[in-house]
C-alpha positions in Angstrom: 0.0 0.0 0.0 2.5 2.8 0.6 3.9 2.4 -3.1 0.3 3.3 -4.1 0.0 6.1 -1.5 3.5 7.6 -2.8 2.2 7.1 -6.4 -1.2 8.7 -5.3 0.7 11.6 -4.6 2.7 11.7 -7.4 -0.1 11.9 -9.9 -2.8 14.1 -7.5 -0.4 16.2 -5.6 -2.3 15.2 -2.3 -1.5 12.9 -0.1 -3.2 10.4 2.0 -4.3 6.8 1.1 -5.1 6.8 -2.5 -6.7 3.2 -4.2 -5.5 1.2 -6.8 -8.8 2.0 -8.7 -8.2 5.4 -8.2 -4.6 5.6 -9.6 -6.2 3.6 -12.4 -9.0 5.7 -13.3 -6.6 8.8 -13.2 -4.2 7.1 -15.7 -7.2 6.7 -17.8 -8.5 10.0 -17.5 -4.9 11.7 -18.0 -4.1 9.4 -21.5 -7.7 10.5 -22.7 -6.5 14.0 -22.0 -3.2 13.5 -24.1 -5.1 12.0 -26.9 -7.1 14.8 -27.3 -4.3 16.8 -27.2 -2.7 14.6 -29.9 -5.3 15.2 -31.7 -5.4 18.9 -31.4 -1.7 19.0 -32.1 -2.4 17.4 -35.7 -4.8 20.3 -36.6 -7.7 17.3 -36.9 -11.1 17.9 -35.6 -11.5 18.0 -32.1 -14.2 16.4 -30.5 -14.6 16.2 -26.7 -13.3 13.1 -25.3 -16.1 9.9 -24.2 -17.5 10.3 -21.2 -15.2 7.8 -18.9 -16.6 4.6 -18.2 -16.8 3.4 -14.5 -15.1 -0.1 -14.1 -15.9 -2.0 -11.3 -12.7 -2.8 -8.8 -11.8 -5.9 -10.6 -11.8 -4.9 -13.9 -9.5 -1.5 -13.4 -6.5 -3.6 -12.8 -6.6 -5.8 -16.1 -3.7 -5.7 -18.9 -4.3 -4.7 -22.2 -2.9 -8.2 -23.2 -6.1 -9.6 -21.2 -8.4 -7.1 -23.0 -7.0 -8.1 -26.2 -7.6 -11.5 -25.9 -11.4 -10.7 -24.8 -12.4 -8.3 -27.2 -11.0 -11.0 -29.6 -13.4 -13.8 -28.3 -10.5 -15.9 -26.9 -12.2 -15.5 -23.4 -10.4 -19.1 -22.4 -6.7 -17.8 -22.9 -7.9 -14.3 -21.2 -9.0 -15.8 -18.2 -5.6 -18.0 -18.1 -3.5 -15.0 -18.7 -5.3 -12.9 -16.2 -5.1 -15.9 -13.9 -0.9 -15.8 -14.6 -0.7 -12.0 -14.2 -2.7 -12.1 -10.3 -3.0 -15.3 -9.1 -6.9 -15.0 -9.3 -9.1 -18.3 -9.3 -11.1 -19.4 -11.9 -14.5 -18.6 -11.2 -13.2 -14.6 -10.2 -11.0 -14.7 -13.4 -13.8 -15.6 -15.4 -16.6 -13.5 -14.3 -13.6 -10.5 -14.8 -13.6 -11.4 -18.4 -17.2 -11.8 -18.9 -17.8 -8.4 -17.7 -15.0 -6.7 -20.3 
């Protein structure tokens, strides 16, 4: 927990106990930020950015390999792969990739 306090404060400024979701949610928010920027940067159109979608606890902390894999329909090696990557059991690993 204190890495994710001293990271909290890192990327709020505050500090204090800070989640895991939270630090996750902010990444989010910040690279949605800089692609919009991107975007801006390249003289395209600028629209403003999706509203952010709230993800449940155990979702926030799921690769983009794992997300991958879903979105692709190979929910079996997703659920292994999440499975290697935190040690979850089955049943938790697969009702993770069900809900992506």
């Amino acid at each position: 927990m204190r890495s994710a306090t001293l990271a909290g404060m890192a990327l709020s400024g505050r500090s204090g106990d800070v989640s895991y979701d939270d630090l996750l949610n902010r990444i989010s928010d910040l690279e949605r930020r800089v692609a919009l920027l991107e975007r801006a940067g390249h003289g395209g159109t600028v629209s403003p950015p999706p509203p952010a979608r709230p993800q449940p606890s155990a979702v926030a902390g799921v690769s983009q390999e794992v997300w991958r894999l879903a979105a692709s329909g190979q929910k079996i090696q997703a659920i292994k792969r999440l499975r290697e990557e935190t040690g979850m059991g089955l049943k938790a690993a697969k009702d993770v990739v069900d809900r992506l």
